[in-house]
C-alpha positions as CSV (number, residue, x, y, z in Angstrom):
1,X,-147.1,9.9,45.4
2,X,-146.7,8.9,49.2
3,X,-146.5,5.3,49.9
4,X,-148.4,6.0,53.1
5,X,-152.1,5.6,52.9
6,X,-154.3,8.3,55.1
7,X,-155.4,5.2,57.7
8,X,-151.1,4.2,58.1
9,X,-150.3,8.3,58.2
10,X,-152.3,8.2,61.1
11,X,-151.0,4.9,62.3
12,X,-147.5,6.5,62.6
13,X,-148.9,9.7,64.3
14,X,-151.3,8.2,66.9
15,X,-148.4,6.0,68.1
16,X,-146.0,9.2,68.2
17,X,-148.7,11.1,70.1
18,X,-149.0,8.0,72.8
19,X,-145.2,8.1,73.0
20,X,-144.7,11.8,74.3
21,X,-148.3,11.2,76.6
22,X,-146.8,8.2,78.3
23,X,-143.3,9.8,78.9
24,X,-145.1,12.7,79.9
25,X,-146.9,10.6,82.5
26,X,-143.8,8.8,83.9
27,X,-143.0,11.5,86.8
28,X,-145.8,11.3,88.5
29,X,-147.5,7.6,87.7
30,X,-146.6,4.6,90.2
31,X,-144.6,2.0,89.0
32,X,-145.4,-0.9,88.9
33,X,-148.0,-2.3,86.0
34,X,-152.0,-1.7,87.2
35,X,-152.9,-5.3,85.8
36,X,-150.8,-8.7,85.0
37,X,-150.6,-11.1,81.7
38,X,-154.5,-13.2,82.9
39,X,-156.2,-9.7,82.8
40,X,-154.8,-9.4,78.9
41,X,-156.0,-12.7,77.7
42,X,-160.0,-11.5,76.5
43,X,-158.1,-8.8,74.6
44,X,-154.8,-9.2,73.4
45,X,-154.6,-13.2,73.2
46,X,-158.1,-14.0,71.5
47,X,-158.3,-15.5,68.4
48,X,-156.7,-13.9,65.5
49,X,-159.6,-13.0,62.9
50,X,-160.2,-13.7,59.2
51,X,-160.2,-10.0,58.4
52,X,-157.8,-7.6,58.7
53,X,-158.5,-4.2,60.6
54,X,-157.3,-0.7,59.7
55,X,-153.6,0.3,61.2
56,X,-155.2,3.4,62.9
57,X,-157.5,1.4,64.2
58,X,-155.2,-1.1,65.5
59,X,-152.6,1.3,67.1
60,X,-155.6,3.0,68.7
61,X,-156.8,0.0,69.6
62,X,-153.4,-1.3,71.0
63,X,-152.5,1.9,73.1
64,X,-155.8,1.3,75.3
65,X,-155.2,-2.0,75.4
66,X,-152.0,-2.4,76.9
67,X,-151.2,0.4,79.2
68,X,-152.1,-0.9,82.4
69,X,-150.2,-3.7,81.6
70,X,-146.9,-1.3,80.7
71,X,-144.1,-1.3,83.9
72,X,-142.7,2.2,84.9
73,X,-139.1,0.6,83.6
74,X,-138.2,4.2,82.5
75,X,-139.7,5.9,85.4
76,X,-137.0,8.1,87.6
77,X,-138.3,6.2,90.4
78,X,-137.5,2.6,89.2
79,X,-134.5,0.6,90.8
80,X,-135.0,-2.9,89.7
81,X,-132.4,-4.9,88.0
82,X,-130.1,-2.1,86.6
83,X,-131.9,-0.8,83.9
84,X,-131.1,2.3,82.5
85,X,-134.2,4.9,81.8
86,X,-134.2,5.1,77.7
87,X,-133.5,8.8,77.2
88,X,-135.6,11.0,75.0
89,X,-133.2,12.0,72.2
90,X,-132.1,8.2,71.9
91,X,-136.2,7.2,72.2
92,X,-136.6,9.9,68.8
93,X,-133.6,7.9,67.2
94,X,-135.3,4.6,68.0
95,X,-138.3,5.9,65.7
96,X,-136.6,6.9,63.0
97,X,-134.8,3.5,63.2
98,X,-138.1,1.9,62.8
99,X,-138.8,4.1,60.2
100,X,-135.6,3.8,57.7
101,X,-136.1,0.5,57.9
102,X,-132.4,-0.6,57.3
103,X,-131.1,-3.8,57.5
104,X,-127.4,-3.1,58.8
105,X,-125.5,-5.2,57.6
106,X,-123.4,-3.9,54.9
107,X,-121.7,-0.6,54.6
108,X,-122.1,-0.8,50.6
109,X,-125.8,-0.8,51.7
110,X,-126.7,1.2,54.3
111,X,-123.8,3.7,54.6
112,X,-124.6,6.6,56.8
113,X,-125.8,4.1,59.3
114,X,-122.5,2.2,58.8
115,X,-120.7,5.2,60.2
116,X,-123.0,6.5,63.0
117,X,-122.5,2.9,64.3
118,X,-119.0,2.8,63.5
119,X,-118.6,5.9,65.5
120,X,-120.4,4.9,68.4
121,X,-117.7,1.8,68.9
122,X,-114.8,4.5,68.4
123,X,-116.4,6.5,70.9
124,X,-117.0,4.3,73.8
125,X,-113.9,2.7,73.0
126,X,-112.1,5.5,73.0
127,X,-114.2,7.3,76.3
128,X,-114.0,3.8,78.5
129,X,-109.6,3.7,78.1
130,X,-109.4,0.6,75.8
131,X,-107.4,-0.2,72.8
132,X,-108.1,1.7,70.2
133,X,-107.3,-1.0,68.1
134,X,-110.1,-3.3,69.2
135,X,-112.8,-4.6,66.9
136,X,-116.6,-3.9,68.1
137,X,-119.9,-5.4,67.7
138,X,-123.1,-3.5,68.7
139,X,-125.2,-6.7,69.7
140,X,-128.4,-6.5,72.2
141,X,-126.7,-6.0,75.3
142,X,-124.5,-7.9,77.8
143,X,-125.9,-11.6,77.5
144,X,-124.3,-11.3,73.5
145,X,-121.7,-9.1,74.4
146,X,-120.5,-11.3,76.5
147,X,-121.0,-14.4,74.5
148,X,-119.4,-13.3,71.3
149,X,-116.6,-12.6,73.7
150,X,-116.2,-15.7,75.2
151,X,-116.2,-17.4,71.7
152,X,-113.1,-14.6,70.3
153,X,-111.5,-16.0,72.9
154,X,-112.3,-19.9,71.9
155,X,-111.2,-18.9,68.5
156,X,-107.6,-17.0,69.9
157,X,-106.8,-19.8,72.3
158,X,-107.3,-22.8,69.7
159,X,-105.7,-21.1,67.1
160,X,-102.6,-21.0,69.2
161,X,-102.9,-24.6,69.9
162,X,-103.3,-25.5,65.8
163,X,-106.9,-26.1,66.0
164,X,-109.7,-24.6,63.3
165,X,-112.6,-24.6,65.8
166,X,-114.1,-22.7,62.9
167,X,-114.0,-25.4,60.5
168,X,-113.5,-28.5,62.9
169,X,-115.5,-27.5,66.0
170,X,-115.3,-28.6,69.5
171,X,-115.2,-32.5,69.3
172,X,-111.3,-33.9,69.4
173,X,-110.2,-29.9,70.1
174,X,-107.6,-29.2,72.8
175,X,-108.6,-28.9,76.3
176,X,-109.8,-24.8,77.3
177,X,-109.5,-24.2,81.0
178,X,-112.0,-21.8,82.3
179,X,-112.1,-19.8,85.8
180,X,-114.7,-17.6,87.1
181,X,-115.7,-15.7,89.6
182,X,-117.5,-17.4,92.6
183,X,-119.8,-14.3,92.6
184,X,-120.1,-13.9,88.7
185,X,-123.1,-12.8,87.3
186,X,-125.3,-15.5,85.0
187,X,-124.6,-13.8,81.5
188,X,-120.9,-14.9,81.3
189,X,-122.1,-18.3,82.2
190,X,-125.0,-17.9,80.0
191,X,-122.1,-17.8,77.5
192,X,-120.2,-20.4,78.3
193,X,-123.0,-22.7,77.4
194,X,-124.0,-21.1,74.3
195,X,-120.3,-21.5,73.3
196,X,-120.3,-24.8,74.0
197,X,-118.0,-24.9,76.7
198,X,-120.9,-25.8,79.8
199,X,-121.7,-24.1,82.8
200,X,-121.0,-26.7,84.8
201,X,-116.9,-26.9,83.9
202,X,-115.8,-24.0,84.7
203,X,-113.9,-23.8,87.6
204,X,-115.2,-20.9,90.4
205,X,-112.5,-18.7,92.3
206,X,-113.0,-18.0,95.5
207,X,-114.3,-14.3,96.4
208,X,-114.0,-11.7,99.3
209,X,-116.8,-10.5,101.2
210,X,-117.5,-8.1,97.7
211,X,-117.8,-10.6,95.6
212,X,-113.9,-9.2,94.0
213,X,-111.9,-12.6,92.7
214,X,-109.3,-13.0,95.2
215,X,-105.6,-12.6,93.6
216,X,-104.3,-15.5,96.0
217,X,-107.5,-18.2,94.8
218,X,-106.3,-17.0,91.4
219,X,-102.6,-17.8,91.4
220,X,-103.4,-21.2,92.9
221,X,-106.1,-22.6,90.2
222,X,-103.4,-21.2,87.4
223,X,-100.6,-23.3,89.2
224,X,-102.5,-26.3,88.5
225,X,-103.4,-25.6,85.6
226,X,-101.4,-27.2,82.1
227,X,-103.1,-25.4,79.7
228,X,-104.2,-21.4,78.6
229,X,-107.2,-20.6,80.5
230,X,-110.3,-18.4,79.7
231,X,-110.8,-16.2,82.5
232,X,-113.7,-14.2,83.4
233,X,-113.7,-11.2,85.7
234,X,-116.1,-8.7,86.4
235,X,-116.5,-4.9,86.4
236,X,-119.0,-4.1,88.6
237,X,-120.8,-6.9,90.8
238,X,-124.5,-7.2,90.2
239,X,-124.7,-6.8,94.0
240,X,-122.3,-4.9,95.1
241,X,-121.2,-3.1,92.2
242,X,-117.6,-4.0,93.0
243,X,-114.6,-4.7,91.0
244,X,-112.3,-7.5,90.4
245,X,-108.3,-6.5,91.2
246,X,-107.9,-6.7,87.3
247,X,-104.2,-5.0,88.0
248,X,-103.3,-8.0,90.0
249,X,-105.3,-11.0,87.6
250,X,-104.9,-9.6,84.5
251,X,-101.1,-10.3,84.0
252,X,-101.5,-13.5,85.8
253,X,-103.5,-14.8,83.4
254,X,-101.3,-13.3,80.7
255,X,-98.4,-14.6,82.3
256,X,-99.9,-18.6,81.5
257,X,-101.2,-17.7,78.1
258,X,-104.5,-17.1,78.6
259,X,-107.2,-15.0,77.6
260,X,-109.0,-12.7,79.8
261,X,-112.6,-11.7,78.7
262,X,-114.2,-9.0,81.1
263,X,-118.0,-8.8,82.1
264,X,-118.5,-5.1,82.1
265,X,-122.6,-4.7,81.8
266,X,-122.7,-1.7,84.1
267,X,-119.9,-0.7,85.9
268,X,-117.7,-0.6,82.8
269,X,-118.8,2.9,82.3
270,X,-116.5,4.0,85.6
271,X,-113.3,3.8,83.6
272,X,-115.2,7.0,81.4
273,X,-114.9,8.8,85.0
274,X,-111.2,10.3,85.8
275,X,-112.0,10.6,89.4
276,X,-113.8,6.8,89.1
277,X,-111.2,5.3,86.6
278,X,-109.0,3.9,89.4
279,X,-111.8,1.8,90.7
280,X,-110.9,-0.6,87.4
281,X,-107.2,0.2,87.4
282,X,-105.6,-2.7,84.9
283,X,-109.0,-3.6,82.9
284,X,-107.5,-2.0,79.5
285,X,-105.2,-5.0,79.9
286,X,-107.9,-7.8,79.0
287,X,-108.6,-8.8,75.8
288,X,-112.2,-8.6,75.2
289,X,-114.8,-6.4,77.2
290,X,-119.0,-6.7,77.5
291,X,-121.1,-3.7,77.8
292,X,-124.2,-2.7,77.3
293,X,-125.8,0.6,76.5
294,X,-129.2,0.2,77.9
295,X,-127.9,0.4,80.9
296,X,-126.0,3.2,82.2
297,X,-125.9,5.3,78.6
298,X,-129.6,4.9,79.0
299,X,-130.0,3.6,75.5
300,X,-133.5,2.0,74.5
301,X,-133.5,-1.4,74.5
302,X,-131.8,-3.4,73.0
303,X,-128.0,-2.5,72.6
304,X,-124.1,-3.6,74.0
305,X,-120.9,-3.6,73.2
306,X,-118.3,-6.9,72.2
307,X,-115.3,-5.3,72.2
308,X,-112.4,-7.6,71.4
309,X,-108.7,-6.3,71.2
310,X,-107.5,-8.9,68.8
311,X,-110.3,-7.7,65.7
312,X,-109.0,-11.2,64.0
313,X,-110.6,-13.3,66.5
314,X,-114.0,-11.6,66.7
315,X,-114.3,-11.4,63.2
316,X,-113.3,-15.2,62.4
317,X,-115.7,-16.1,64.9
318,X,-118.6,-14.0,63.6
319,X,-118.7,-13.5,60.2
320,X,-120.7,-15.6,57.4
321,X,-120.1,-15.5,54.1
322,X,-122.1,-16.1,51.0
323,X,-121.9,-15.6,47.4
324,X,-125.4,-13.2,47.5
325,X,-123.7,-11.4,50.2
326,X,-122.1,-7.9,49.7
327,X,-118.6,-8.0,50.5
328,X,-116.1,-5.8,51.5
329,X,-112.4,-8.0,51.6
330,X,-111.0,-4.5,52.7
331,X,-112.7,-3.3,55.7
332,X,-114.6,-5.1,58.9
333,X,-118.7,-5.0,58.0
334,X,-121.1,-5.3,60.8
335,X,-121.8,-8.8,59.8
336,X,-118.3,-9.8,60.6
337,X,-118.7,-8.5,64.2
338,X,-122.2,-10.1,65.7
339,X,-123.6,-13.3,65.2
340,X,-126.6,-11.6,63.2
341,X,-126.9,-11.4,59.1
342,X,-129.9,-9.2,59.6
343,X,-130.5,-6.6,62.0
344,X,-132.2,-3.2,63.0
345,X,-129.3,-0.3,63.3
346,X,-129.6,-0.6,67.2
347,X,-126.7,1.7,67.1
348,X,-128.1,4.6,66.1
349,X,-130.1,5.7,69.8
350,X,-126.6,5.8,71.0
351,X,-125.2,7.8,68.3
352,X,-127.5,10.4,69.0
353,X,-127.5,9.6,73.1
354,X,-123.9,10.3,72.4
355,X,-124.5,13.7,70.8
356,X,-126.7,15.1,72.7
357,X,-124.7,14.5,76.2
358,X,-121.3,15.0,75.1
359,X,-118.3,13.2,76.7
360,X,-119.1,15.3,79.7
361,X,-122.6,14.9,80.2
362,X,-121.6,11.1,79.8
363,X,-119.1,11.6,83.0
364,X,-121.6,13.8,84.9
365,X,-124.1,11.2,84.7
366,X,-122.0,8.5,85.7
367,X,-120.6,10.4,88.4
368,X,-123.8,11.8,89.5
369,X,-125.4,8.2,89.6
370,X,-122.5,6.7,92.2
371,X,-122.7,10.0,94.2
372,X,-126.5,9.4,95.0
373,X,-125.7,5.7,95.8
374,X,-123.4,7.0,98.6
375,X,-126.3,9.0,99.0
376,X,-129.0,6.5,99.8
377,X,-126.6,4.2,101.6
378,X,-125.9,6.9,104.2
379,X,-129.9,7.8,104.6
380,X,-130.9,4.2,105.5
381,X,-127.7,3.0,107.5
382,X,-128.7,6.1,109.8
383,X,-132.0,4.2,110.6
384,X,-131.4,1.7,113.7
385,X,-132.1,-2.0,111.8
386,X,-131.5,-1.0,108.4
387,X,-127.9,-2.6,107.0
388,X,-126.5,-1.9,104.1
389,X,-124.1,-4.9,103.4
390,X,-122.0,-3.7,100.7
391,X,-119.4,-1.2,100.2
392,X,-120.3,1.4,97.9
393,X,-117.8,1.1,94.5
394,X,-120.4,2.1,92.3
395,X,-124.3,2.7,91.4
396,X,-125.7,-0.4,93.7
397,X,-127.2,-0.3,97.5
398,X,-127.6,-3.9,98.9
399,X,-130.3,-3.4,101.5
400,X,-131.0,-5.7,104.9
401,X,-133.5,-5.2,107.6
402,X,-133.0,-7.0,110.9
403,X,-130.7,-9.9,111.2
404,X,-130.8,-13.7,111.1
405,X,-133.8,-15.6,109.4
406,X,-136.4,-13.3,110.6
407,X,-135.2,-10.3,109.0
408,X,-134.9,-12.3,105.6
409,X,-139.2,-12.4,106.4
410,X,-138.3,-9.1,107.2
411,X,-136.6,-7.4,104.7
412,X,-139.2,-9.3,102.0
413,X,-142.0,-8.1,103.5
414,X,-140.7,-4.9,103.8
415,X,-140.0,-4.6,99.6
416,X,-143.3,-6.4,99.1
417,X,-144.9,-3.3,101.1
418,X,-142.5,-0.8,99.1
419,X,-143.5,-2.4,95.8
420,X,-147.2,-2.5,96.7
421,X,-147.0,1.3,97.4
422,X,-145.8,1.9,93.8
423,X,-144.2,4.9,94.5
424,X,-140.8,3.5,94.1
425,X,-139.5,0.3,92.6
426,X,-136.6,-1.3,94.0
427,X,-135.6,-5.2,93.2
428,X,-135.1,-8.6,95.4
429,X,-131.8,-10.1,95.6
430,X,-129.6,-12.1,97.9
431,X,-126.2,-11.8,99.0
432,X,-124.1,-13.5,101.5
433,X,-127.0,-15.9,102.5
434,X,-129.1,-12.7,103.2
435,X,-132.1,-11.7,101.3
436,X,-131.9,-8.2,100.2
437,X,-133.4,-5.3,98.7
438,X,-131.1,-4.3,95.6
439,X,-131.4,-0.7,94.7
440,X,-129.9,0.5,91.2
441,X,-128.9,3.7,90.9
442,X,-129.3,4.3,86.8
443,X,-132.1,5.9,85.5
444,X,-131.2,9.3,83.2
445,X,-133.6,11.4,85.3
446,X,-132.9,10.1,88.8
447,X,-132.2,13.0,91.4
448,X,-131.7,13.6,94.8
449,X,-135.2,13.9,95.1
450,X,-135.8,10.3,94.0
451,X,-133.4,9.0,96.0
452,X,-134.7,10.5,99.3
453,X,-138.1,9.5,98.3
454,X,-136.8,5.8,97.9
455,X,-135.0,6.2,101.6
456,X,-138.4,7.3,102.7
457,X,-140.1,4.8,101.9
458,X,-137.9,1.9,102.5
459,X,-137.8,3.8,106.4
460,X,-141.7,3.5,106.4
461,X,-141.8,0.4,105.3
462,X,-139.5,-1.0,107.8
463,X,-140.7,1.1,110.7
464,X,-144.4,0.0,110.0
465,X,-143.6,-4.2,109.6
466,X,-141.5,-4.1,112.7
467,X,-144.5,-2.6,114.0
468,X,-146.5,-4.9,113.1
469,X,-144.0,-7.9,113.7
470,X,-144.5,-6.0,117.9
471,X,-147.9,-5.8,117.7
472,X,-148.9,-9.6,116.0
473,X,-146.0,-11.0,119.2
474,X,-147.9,-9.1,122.0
């Protein structure tokens, strides 16, 4: 006897069929969302009724309800904010996540699961040139990752010093140094205040005109320094895409006793790239790495990596134990790795991602993604008044039109007009004391023939307001 009634059989398969239709549609529809969250509020915020309606009726319901309020986030046209596209394989995976309906936290309990996830960590591990002996959690992505490794490194560095931050906590605990990148990105400092160390504390090293820590601001905040520092350092500048010397930092850290955690979101995935590897030469020598798997594995959302060298100090700093718990003295469970008792296997879209591509296919994307960044840089700095202001390490385009305060106005109005157009969906940004237009090259199913498009319109856009800008001063 089925556990499904007819109404929740259809249920499942209306909201299959709206899948593949709005996929389908993604090559050809614009961008951005038709409507935005007041246009929703008659419909999907009223009142919640007394009575119940039928699950067919609500999915059919919900489809028509929310799609012109769903962003093109997985369109090939889409370069906002470094998101990867959500692949199709990893998208099937996702739904028969949903389906199983496991709770992943013991390998007693939901063993097949255990092991595609298990795999996954070995993998990327394995594919991106770190230790193989590292411990990995598969959290939501980098804002976690990052997190759980900032506190493996609380744990390491006051367990050195005789202090149980475990048991004890922070208060009466031995001072923690902690440097970052001018130019870092806000997860890492996102985790520093989760941890409990404050944003505010941490001391910022100066950067070069990339954003890259400079070794010689490094080696004079360790001088003054008395105790082992947490150091941050970045693979792949949210701007810029750049890289931090880690071959220079890395063993300068090392050298005072510290711990060097590694904020790896994106540009991580180089080192899985022979001919891109050198770009991060020395960051298999830090001791904890964040990456996530939405992004350029073009998982669905939500999935990262923690990846800590040291597996003692992620797992004393995750795991919870409790009598009703299954527990495994003998082996790491996935409870001892994230900060989560309960969880969907988030894993298993990249498992099958994973599978399907190969380690190959993983390089050829990566490869192909940087390649079209060169790509699109050299299209617009051909056009007289278009800059672009970075150097091109990676997947991301930092875009300027005109100079000086007017072409900040400028280069705003011209994504406003680009954005309005919906063809193509770059982001805002700033860099340098210059507003930009931050393109991210990412998406699974981007092209040379998105990329072009994108220059195209950015051209337009820029030819028609300076137009304008001529017209409105004569």
């Amino acid at each position: 006897m089925s556990t499904l009634t007819p109404a929740e059989r259809r249920a499942v398969e209306i909201a299959a069929r709206a899948v593949i239709a709005y996929r389908e549609a993604l090559a050809e529809a614009d961008v951005p969302p038709k409507l935005r969250p007041e246009a929703f509020s008659a419909t999907l915020s009223e009142t919640l009724s007394e009575e119940g309606a039928a699950p067919d009726a609500v999915i059919t319901d919900l489809v028509a309800e929310v799609a012109p309020g769903l962003g093109g986030l997985s369109s090939p046209r889409f370069f906002g904010y470094v998101l990867g596209g959500s692949m199709p394989v990893g998208i099937a995976a996702d739904m028969l996540v949903s389906g199983w309906g496991q709770n992943v936290g013991s390998s007693w309990e939901t063993p097949g699961v255990f092991v595609m996830e298990r795999s996954v960590g070995k993998w990327c591990v394995d594919m991106l040139g770190l230790p193989a002996e590292s411990a990995v959690g598969i959290v939501t992505g980098a804002t976690v990752a990052n997190t759980q490794g900032i506190m493996a490194a609380r744990n390491a560095l006051l367990t050195r010093q005789g202090w149980d931050v475990e048991d004890k906590g922070l208060f009466g605990a031995p001072e923690i140094p902690v440097l970052v990148g001018a130019d870092a990105h806000s997860a890492p400092l996102a985790g520093l205040r989760y941890a409990g160390f404050g944003a505010g504390r941490a001391i910022r090293v100066a950067t070069d005109d990339q954003g890259r820590v400079r070794p010689d601001a490094m080696a004079r905040e360790l001088d003054a320094l008395e105790a082992p520092p947490l150091v941050i350092l970045q693979a792949g500048q949210i701007n810029t895409g750049a890289f931090d010397p880690f071959d220079e930092l890395v063993p300068m850290v090392h050298a005072k006793g510290g711990w060097v955690h590694v904020d790896g979101a994106f540009g991580l995935w180089l080192a899985a790239v022979p001919e891109l590897a050198p770009r991060l030469a020395g960051v298999a020598g830090a001791d904890s790495w964040a990456v996530d798997l939405h992004k350029w594995l073009n998982a669905p959302f939500d999935a990262g990596l923690c990846i800590v060298r040291d597996p003692a100090a992620l797992v004393n700093s995750m795991s919870a134990r409790g009598a009703y718990l299954p527990t495994n003295l003998d082996a790491i469970e996935p409870t001892d790795t994230t900060l989560e008792l309960s969880r969907r296997a988030r894993g298993v879209p990249s498992y099958a991602i994973l599978r399907s591509l190969g380690r190959s296919g993983v390089r050829s994307m990566i490869a192909g993604h940087c390649a079209l960044a060169e790509r699109l840089a050299t299209r617009l700095a051909a056009e007289p008044g278009i800059s672009i202001l970075n150097e091109i390490a990676s997947n991301q385009v930092a875009v300027a039109i005109g100079a000086g305060a007017e072409g900040d106005a400028l280069t705003r109005a011209v994504l406003d007009r680009v954005q309005a157009r919906g063809r193509v969906y770059p982001s805002h940004g700033e860099w340098r004391g210059r507003a930009i237009i931050r393109c991210s090259i990412i998406g699974y199913a981007m092209t040379r023939a998105e990329i072009d498009l994108l220059a195209d319109e950015i051209i337009a856009a820029a030819r028609a307001e300076v137009q304008a800008v001529a017209g409105g001063a004569a």
